[in-house]
Structures are given as C-alpha cells and as structure tokens.
NUTORZA-893152 format. One record per residue (C-alpha): residue number from 1; residue in one letter; x negated, y, z. Coordinates in Angstrom, 3 decimals, decimal comma. Layout:
// NUTORZA-893152
<r NUM "A" <X Y Z>>;
...
This chain:
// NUTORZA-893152
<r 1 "X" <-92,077 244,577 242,261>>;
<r 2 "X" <-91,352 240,933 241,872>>;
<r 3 "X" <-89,328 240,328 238,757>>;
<r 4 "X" <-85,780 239,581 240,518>>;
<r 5 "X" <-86,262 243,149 241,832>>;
<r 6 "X" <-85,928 244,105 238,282>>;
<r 7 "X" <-82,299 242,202 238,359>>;
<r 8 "X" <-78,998 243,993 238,586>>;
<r 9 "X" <-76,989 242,511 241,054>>;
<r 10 "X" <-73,281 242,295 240,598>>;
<r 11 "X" <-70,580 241,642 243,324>>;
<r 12 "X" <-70,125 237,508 243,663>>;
<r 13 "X" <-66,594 238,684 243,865>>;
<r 14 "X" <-64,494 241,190 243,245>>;
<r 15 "X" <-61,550 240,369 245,486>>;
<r 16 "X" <-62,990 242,285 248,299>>;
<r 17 "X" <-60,398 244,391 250,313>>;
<r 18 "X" <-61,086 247,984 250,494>>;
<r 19 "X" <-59,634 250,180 253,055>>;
<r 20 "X" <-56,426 251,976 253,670>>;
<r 21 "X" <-56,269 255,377 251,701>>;
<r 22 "X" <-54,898 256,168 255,238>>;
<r 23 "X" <-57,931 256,069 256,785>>;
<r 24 "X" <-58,144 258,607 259,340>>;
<r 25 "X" <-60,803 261,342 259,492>>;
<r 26 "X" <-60,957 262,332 262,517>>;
<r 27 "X" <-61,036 265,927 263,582>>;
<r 28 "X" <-62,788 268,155 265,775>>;
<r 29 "X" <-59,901 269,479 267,655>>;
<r 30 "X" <-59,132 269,607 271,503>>;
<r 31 "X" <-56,109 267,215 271,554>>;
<r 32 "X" <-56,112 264,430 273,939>>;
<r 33 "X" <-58,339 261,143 273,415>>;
<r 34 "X" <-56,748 258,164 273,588>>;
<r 35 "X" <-59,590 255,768 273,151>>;
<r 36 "X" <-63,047 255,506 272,694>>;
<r 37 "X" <-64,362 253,229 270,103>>;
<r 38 "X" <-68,770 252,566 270,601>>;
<r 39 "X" <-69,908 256,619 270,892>>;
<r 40 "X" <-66,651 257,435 268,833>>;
<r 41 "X" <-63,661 259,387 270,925>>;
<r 42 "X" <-60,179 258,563 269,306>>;
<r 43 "X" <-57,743 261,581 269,420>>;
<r 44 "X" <-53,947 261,161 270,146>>;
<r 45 "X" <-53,306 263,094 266,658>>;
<r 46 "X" <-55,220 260,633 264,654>>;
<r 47 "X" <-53,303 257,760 266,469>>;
<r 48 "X" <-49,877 259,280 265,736>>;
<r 49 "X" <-50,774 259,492 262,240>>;
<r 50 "X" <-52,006 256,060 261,941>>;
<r 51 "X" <-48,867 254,748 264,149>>;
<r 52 "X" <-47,093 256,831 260,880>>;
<r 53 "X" <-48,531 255,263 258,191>>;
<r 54 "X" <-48,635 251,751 259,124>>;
<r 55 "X" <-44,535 252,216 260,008>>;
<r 56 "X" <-44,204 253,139 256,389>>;
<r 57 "X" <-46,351 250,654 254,722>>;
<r 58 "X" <-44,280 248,037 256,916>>;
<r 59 "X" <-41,032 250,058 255,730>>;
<r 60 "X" <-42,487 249,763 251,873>>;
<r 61 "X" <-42,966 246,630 252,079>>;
<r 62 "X" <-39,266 245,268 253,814>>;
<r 63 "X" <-41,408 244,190 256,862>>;
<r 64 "X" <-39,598 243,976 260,829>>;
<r 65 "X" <-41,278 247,472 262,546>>;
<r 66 "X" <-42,335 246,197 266,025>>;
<r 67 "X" <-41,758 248,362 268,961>>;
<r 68 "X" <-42,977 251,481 269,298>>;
<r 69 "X" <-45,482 250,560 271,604>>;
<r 70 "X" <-46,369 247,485 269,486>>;
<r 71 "X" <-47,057 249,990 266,413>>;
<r 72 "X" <-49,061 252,255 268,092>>;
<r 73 "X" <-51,757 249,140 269,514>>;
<r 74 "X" <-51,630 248,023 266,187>>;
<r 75 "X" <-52,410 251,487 264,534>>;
<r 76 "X" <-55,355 252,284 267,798>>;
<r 77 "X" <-56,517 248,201 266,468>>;
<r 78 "X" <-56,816 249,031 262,903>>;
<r 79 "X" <-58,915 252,609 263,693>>;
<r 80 "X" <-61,298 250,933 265,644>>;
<r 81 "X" <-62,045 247,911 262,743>>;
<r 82 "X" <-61,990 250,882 260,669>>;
<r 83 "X" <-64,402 253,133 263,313>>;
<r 84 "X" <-66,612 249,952 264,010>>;
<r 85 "X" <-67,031 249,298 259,894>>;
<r 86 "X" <-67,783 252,826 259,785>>;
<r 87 "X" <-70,342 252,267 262,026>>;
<r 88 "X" <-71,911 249,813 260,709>>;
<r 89 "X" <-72,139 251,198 257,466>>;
<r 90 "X" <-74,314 254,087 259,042>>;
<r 91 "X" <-76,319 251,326 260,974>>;
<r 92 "X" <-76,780 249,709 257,318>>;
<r 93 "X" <-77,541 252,565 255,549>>;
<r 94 "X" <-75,104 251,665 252,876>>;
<r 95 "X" <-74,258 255,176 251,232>>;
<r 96 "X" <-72,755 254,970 247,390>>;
<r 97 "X" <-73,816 256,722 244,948>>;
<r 98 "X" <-72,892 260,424 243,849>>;
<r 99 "X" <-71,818 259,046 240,205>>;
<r 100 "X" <-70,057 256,447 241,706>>;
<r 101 "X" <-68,074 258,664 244,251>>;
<r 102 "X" <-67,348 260,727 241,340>>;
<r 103 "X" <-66,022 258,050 239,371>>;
<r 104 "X" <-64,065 256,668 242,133>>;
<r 105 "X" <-62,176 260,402 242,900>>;
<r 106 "X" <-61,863 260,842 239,036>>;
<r 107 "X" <-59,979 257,483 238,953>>;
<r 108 "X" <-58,071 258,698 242,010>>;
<r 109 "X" <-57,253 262,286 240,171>>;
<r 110 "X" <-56,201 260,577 237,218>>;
<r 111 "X" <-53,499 258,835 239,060>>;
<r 112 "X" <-51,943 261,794 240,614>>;
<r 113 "X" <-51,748 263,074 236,985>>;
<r 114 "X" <-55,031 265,198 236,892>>;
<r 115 "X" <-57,181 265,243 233,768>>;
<r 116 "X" <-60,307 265,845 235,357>>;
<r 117 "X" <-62,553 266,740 238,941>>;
<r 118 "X" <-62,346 270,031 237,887>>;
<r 119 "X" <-58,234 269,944 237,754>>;
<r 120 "X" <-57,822 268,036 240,460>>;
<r 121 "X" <-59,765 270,297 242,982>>;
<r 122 "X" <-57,886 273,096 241,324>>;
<r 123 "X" <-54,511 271,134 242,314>>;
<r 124 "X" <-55,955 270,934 246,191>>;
<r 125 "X" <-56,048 274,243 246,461>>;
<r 126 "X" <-58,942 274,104 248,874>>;
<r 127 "X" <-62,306 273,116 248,773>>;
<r 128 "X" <-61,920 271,580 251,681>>;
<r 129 "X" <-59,048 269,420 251,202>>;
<r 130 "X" <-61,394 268,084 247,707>>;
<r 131 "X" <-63,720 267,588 250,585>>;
<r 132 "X" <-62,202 265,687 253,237>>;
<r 133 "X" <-60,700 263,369 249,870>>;
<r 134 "X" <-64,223 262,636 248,458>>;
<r 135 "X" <-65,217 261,755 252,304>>;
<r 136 "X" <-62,195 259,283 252,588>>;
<r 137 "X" <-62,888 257,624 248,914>>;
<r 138 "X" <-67,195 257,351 249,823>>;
<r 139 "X" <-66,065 255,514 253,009>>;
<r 140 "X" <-63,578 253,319 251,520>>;
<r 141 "X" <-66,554 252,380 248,808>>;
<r 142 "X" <-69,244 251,903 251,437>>;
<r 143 "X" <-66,940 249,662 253,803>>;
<r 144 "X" <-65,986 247,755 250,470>>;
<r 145 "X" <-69,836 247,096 249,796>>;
<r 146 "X" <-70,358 246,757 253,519>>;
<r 147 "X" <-67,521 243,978 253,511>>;
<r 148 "X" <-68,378 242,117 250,392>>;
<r 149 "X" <-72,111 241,455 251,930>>;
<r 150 "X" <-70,817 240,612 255,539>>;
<r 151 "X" <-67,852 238,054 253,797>>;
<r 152 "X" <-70,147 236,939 250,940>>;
<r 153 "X" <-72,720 235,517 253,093>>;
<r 154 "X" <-70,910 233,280 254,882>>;
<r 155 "X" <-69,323 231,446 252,246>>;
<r 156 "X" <-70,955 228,920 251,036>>;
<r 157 "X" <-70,375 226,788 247,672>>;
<r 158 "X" <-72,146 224,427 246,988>>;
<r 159 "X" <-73,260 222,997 242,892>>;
<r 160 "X" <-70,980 219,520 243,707>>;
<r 161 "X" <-68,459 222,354 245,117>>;
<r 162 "X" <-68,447 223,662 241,342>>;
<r 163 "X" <-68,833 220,416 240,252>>;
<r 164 "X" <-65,876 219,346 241,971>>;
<r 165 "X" <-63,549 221,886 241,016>>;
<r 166 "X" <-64,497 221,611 237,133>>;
<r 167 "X" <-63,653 217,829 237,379>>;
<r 168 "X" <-59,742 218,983 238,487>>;
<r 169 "X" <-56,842 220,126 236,511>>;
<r 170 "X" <-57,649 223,854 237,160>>;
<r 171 "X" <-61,022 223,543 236,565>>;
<r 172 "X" <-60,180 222,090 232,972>>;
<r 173 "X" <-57,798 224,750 232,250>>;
<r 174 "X" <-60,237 227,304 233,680>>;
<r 175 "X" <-62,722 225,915 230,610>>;
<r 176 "X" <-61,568 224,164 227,942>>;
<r 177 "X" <-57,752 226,606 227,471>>;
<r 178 "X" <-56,650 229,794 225,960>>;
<r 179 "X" <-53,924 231,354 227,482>>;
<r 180 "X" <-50,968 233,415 226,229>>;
<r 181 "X" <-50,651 236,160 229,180>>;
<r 182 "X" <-48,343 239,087 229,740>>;
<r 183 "X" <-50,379 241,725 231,949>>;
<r 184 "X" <-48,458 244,659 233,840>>;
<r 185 "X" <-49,801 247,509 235,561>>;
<r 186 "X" <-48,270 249,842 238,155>>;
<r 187 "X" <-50,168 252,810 239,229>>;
<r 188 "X" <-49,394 256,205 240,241>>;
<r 189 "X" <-50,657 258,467 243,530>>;
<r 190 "X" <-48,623 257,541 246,230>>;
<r 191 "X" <-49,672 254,315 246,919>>;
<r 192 "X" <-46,533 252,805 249,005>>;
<r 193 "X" <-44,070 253,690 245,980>>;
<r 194 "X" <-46,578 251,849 244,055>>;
<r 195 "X" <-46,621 248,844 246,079>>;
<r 196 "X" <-42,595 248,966 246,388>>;
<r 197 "X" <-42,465 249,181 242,386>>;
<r 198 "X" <-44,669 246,448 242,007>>;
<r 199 "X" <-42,753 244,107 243,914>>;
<r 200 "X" <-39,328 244,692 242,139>>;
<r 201 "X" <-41,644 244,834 238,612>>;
<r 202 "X" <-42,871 241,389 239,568>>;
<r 203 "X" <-39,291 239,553 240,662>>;
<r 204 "X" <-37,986 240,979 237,569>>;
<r 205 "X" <-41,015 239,667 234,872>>;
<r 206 "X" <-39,988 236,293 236,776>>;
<r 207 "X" <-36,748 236,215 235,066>>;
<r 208 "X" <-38,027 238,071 231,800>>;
<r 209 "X" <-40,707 238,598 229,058>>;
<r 210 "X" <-39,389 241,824 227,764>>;
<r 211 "X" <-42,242 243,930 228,337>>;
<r 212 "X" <-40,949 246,765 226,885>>;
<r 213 "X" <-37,996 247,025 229,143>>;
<r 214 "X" <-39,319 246,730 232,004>>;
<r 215 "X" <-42,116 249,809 231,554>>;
<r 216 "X" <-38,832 251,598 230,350>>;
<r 217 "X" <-36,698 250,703 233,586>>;
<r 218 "X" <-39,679 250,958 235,895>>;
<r 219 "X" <-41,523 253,980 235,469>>;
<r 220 "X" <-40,549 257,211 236,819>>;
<r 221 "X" <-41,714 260,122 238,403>>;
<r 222 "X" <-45,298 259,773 239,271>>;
<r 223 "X" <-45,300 256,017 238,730>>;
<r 224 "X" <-45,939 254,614 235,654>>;
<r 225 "X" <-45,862 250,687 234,724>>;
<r 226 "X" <-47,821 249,623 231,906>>;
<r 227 "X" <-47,406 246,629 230,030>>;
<r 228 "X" <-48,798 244,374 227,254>>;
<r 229 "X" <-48,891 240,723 225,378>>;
<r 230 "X" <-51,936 239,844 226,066>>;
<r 231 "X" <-51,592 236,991 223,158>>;
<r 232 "X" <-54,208 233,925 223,007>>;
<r 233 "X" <-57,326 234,779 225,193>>;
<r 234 "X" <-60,416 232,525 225,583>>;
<r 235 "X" <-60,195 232,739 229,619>>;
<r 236 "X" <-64,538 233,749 228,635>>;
<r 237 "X" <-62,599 236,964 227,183>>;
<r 238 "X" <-60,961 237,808 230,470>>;
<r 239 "X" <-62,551 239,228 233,041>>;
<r 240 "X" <-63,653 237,051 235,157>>;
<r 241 "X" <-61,463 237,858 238,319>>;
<r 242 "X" <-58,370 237,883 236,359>>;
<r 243 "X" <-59,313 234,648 234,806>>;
<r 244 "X" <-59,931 233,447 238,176>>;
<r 245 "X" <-55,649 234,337 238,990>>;
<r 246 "X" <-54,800 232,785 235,573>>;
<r 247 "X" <-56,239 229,110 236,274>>;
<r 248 "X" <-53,979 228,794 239,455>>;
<r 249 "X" <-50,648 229,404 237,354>>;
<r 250 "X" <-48,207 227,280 235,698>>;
<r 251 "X" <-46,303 228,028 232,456>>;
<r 252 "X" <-43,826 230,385 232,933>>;
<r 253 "X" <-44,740 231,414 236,501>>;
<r 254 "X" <-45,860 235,204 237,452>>;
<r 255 "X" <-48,667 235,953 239,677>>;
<r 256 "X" <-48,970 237,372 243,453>>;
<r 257 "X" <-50,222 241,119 243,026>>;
<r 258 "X" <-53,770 242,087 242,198>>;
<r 259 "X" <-54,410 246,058 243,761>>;
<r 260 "X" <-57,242 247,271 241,872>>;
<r 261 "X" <-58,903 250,472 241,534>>;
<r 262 "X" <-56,746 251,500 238,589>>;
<r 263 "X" <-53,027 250,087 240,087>>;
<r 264 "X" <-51,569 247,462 241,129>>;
<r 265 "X" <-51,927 244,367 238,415>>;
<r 266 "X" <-49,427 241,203 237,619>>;
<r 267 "X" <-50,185 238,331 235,099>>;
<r 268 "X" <-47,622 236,449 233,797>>;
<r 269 "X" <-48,838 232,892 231,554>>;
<r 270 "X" <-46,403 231,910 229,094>>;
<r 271 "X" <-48,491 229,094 227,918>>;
<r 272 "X" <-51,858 227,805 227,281>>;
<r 273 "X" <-53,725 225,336 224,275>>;
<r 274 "X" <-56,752 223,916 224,098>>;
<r 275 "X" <-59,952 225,994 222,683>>;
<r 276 "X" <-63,123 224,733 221,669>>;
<r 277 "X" <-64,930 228,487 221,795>>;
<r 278 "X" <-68,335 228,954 222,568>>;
<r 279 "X" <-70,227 231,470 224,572>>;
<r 280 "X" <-73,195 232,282 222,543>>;
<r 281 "X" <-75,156 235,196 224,039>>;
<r 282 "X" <-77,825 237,249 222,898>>;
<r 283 "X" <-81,430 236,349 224,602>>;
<r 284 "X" <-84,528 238,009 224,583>>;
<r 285 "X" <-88,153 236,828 224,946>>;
<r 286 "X" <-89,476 240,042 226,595>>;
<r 287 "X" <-92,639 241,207 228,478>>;
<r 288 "X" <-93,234 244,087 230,403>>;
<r 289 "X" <-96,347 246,561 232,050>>;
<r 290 "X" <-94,832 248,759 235,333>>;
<r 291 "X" <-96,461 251,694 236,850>>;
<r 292 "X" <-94,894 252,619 240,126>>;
<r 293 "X" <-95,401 255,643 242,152>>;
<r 294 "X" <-96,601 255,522 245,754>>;
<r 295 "X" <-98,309 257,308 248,791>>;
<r 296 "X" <-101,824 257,854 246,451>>;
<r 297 "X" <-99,771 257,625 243,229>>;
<r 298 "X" <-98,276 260,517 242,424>>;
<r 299 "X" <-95,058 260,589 239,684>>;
<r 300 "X" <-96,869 263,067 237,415>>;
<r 301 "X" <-100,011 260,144 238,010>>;
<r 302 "X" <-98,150 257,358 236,887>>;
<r 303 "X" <-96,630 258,894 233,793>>;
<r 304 "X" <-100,132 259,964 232,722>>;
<r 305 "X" <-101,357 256,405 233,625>>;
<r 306 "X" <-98,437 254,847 231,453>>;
<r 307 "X" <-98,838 256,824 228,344>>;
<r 308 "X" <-103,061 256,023 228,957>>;
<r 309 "X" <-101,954 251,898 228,766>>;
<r 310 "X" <-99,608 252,923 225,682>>;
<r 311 "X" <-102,274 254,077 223,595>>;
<r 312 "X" <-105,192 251,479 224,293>>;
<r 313 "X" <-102,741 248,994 223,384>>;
<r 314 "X" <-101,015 251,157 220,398>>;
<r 315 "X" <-105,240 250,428 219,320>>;
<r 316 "X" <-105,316 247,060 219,674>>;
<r 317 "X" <-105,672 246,084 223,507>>;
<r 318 "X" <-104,420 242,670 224,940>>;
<r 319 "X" <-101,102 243,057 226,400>>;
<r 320 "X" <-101,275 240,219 228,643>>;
<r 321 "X" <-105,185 241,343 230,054>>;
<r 322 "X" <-103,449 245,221 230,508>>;
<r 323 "X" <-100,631 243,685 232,559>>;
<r 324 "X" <-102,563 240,476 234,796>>;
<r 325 "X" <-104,885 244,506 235,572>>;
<r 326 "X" <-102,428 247,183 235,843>>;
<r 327 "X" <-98,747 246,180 235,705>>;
<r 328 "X" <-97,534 246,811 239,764>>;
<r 329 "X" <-94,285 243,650 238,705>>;
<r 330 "X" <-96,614 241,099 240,531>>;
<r 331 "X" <-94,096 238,590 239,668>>;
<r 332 "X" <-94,828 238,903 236,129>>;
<r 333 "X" <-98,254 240,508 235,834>>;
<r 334 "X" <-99,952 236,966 237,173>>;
<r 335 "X" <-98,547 236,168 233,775>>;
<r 336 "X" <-99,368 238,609 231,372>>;
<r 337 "X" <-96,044 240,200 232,105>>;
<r 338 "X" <-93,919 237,955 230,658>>;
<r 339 "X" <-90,171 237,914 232,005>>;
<r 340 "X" <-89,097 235,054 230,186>>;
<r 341 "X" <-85,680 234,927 228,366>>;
<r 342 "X" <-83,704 237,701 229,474>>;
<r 343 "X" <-79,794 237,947 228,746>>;
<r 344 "X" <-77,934 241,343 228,849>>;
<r 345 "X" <-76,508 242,077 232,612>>;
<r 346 "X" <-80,248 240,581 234,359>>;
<r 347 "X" <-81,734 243,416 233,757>>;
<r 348 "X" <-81,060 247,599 234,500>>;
<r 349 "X" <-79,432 249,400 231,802>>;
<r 350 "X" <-82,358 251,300 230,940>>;
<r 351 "X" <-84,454 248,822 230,541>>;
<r 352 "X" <-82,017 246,456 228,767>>;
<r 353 "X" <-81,429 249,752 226,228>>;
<r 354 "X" <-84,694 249,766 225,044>>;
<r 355 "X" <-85,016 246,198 225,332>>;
<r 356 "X" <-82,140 245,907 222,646>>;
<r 357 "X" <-83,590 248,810 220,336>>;
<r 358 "X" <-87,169 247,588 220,510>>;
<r 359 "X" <-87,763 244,799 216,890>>;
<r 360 "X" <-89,717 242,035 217,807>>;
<r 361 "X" <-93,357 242,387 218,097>>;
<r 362 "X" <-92,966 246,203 218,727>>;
<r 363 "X" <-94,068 247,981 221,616>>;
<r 364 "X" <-91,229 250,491 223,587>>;
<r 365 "X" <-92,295 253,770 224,336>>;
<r 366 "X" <-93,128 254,563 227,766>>;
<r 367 "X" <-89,637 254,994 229,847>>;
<r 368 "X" <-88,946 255,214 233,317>>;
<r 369 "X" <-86,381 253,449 235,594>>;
<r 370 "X" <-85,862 253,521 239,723>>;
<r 371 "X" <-88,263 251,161 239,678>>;
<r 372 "X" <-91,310 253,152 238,118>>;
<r 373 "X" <-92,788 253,602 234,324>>;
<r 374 "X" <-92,841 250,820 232,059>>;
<r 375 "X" <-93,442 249,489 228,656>>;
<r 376 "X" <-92,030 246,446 227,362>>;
<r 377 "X" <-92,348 244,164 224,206>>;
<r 378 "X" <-89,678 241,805 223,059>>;
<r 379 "X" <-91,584 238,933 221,956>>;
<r 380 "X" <-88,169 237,128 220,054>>;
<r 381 "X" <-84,709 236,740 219,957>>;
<r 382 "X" <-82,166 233,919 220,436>>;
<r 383 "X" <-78,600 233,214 220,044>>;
<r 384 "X" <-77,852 230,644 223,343>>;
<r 385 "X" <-75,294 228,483 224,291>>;
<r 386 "X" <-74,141 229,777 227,567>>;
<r 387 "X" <-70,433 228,216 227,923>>;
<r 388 "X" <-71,552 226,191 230,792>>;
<r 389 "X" <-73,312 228,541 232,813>>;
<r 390 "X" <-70,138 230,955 232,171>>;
<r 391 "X" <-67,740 228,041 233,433>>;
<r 392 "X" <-69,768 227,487 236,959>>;
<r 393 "X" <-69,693 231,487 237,374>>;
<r 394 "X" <-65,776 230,999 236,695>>;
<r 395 "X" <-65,972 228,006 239,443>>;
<r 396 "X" <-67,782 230,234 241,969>>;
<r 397 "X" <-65,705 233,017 241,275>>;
<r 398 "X" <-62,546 230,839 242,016>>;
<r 399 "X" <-63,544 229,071 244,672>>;
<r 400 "X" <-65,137 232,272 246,157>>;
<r 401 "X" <-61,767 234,151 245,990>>;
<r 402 "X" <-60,007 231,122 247,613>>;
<r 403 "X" <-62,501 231,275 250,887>>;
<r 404 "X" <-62,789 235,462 250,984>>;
<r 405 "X" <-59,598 236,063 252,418>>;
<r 406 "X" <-59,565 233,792 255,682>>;
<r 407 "X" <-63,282 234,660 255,895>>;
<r 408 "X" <-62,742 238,321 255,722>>;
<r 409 "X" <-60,051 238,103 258,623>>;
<r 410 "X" <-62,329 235,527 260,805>>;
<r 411 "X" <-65,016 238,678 260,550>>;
<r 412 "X" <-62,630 241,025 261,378>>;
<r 413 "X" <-61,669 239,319 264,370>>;
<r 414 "X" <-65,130 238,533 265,593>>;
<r 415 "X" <-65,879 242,549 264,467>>;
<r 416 "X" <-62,642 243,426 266,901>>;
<r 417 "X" <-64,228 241,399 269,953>>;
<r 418 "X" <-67,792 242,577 269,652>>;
<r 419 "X" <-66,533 246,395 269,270>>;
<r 420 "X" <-66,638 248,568 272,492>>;
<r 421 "X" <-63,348 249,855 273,385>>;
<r 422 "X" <-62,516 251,834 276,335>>;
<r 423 "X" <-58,429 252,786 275,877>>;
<r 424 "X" <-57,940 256,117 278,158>>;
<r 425 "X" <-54,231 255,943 277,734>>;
<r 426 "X" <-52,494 253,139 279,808>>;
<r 427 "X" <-49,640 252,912 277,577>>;
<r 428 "X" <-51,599 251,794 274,784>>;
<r 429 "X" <-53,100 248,740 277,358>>;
C-alpha cells in the first residue's frame, strides 16, 4: 500500500448537484413502454409521473409550463440522464456505503419530523415503501459521487489560477477578513414548499436583518426556517463551501440559495474587517509497520503476525529494520516506515485516533483499518502554520465552484448524445 493509499480523500467540492428526490423507480408492471434507454425499457407510468413532477417544480418555482408535449420530452430527457447515470454507476461500481445510506435516510426522516430509522419506517407503514426510499436516497448518493468524479476531472486550476485569484479583491477578502454573517435555513419534507419558502425567506432578509421575525413569519406546518447571527467569523472558521459563497458578496447583499443535505441555506454579510488569525494545526511526526491480508495471508495470519512484530519490538527491536522487512506500505517501508508529518484529515480515522492518543516515543497497540493491521509510533509533535495552504484550498474551492456548474451541464449534454435512445411512442418524437 503506497502511503497516499493511506490518505482520506475528501470531495474537491461540495457543490455537486445531486438528483431529483423524484427520481423514478421504475416498476415491473405491464403498462406500455414508451422508450428504451441502453437495455432499460421506460414505462408510460413512470413518464406521467415524471411529466408530474417537473410541472410542479416549474409551478414552485413561478416558471412558464411548456406544452404538454414539451413537458413530457423534457420529463422522458431527464429519465434517461437519470437511467444513463444510473448506468454508469453500475458500470463504475460506485455503491455507498450502508452507514452512509443510513445517515443519508436518517437526515431525510428527520425532516419529515421522525426521530429516528426506526420511527420513520414505522410512519411508512410498509417495509416496502422504507425500501423503495432507501433505494431512491443510495442512488441519489452514488450519482452524486459518480458526478463529482466525472465534473471534477475536467476542471482544471492551475497554482497561477490560485495565484491569480488571491491577488484580486475576493481573493483578499477570502484571506485576510472576518465577516459578520446572518445564516438561514429552510428545511422540511416536501421539498417544493421548501424551495417556494426559501425564495420569499430570501427577498424578504434582502430588505431586513430581523432574524427572529422572519423564522416566526416563515415557518409553518412541516417547514421550519432557522435562523442565526452568525457574528465575526474568521472565513478559516466557516466551512469551506460556505466561505466560498461569502467572498462573492457585498455588504448588505443576500446570497443565491445553497440546497444542502439538511435544507435549503441563505447567507446574508452585513459587513466584514480585517483579521490577522492564524491557522496553526496540529502535526505529527509518525511512522508506521502494516500487515495486510491476501490470497496466502489469511486475517487470523496477519493479526498473529502483527502482535509477533509488537512484541520483538516491545523488547527492543529496530523499528525502522522491522518495517524496510515486514511492513506491506511499500511507500514507507523503503524508509523505515516513516510517513512524515501528518496533519489530522490525511489520514483514516482510525489510524489518526490512535495516532492522537499514542505520547511520543510510544508504540500503539496493534489495530486494524480497511487497509490491514498496523502499528504506528509518533516520533513528535508540532504546532504549524498552515494559513496559506488553507487560503489556496479556499482558492480551489472557489474557483472550482465557479467552473462545476457549466461543466456539469457540458457532461450532461455530451452524456444525453452518447446515451441510446429508442422512443416507441411517436408523440414523444
């Protein structure tokens, strides 16, 4: 395992567009197929309910509804992006995790009001109904991973592309400011109120600052609107991709909305003033032996071959001679294991955790992560300057969200035209 293996990877940007909650699952009934999309047959029932829900998003949102005829290509065009993403997704293999499928629904239940999975299943009424809702929220995740690596890898920004940006107003403000910021939230289960109650939230926190007020004349029924004075943040004490929406704003002005996992967000910056805060971050000088199972290495084999390294080196053995000869990392093991300075977020959280409770000098017990058994030694500690390093992530991040957008619909459109389509119904031609 080469030592970036050991890396957790986080999304370059989290600005990616996930799919409708309307996406269509299509049934195994006998009703007539309109279309089929690669080895995928299109029924007329999960066209009419598309041609449905786009005619009420467009209602929702105070948008012209086309023709009838017009709707319904455009509801058959967005199930086949959403059929051909699909597909690709199985051609990927991209399949989320169960713990992050549950967290996804449970953020889902606890809009609609539900406490828990438990609760919410309960509400359903049918395990099947849970079912075909955990299947909708798993796709939406995978096409959201599916899109972020598609759209990710063909933007490209360059170091004189951060450079550039840091050397302009924004850029300044994005670094060297702390900003006073109002932050609303809308959320609630049925997503088109949602977006409808965002809009009027937003015209109205252009003409006010009374938070209070406006989550009083806002929220009701199953929509809530949440807001709070945000007071003086370091933009380093924002997350990142709301810091990213902050640097594009003027004084007084409110921004576009941000959908989200949780609800639909709006910033509002009331002003900003000058900070001098650093971003000093924990390092660690840390070195590391990994066993890892394979074909002739069985998991019971490697634990027993771990805890045999633990103790010649709990009785004095070289740590760097153990790991050039056993440690499977060969992009550490050439040298003696050693990982080099490691901040918190590089690494897995298992490893980081007993990274952070190991004292200097001291040798971890044995543990055991995806990537195999290991044992690691922090060899010191350091408090480091990262404020730089945290302002070209901030670039990246802004100049990555400014590019996603017409990216993502340039792959959508090249998706569209490389995606067999044979329409069976000649009204939808």
């Amino acid at each position: 395992m080469m030592k970036q293996q050991l890396k957790r990877f986080f999304k370059a940007t989290t600005i990616a567009l996930c799919i409708s909650a309307a996406t269509p699952v299509f049934a195994a009934t006998s009703d007539e197929v309109v279309a089929v999309v690669g080895d995928n047959a299109v029924l007329k029932s999960d066209l009419d309910q598309m041609t449905i829900n786009l005619g009420q998003q467009l209602q929702a949102q105070k948008q012209p509804i086309p023709s009838d005829k017009a709707l319904r290509q455009q509801a058959l065009n967005t199930i086949v992006l959403q059929q051909a993403q699909l597909d690709m997704v199985k051609r990927y293999g991209i399949k989320p995790s169960d713990a992050e499928i549950d967290a996804a629904v449970l953020k889902y239940a606890q809009q609609t009001g539900a406490n828990s999975l438990q609760e919410f299943q309960t509400r359903l009424k049918s395990a099947n109904a849970y079912a075909l809702v955990r299947n909708r929220i798993a796709q939406e995740l995978a096409v959201n991973v599916l899109r972020q690596q598609m759209v990710m890898s063909r933007i490209k920004i360059t170091d004189q592309d951060v450079n550039n940006f840091l050397n302009t107003p924004q850029g300044q403000a994005a670094i060297g400011s702390q900003a006073h910021i109002l932050h609303m939230r809308v959320s609630g289960a049925d997503s088109q109120q949602v977006q409808e109650i965002a809009n009027q939230v937003k015209l109205a926190l252009d003409k006010t600052d009374n938070i209070i007020e406006l989550n009083k004349e806002f929220s009701q029924g199953t929509v809530k609107v949440d807001g709070a004075d945000m007071g003086y943040r370091s933009l380093s004490d924002i997350p990142a991709e709301l810091a990213a929406r902050v640097t594009t704003l003027q004084n007084g002005q409110t921004s576009e909305l941000i959908p989200a996992a949780d609800g639909i967000h709006i910033l509002k910056l009331l002003d900003r003033k000058t900070s001098d805060k650093k971003m000093m971050v924990t390092q660690y000088h840390t070195r590391h032996i990994l066993v890892q199972t394979s074909e002739v290495v069985s998991p019971e084999q490697a634990k027993h071959k771990i805890g045999s390294i633990y103790k010649r080196l709990q009785a004095g053995g070289d740590f760097s001679k153990f790991a050039e000869t056993y440690s499977n990392d060969p992009g550490s093991a050439a040298a003696g294991g050693d990982l080099g300075w490691v901040n918190l977020g590089m690494m897995v959280p298992k490893f980081e955790e007993e990274m952070q409770k190991t004292a200097v000098g001291q040798l971890s017990q044995p543990f055991q992560t995806q990537f195999g058994w290991h044992i690691l030694q922090v060899l010191d500690t350091r408090q480091q300057d990262m404020t730089k390093e945290y302002q070209q992530r901030l670039a990246r991040q802004f100049l990555g969200e400014q590019q996603f957008t017409p990216e993502l619909n340039n792959w959508l459109r090249e998706l569209r035209a490389n995606t067999y389509v044979d329409i069976k119904d000649p009204s939808l031609k």
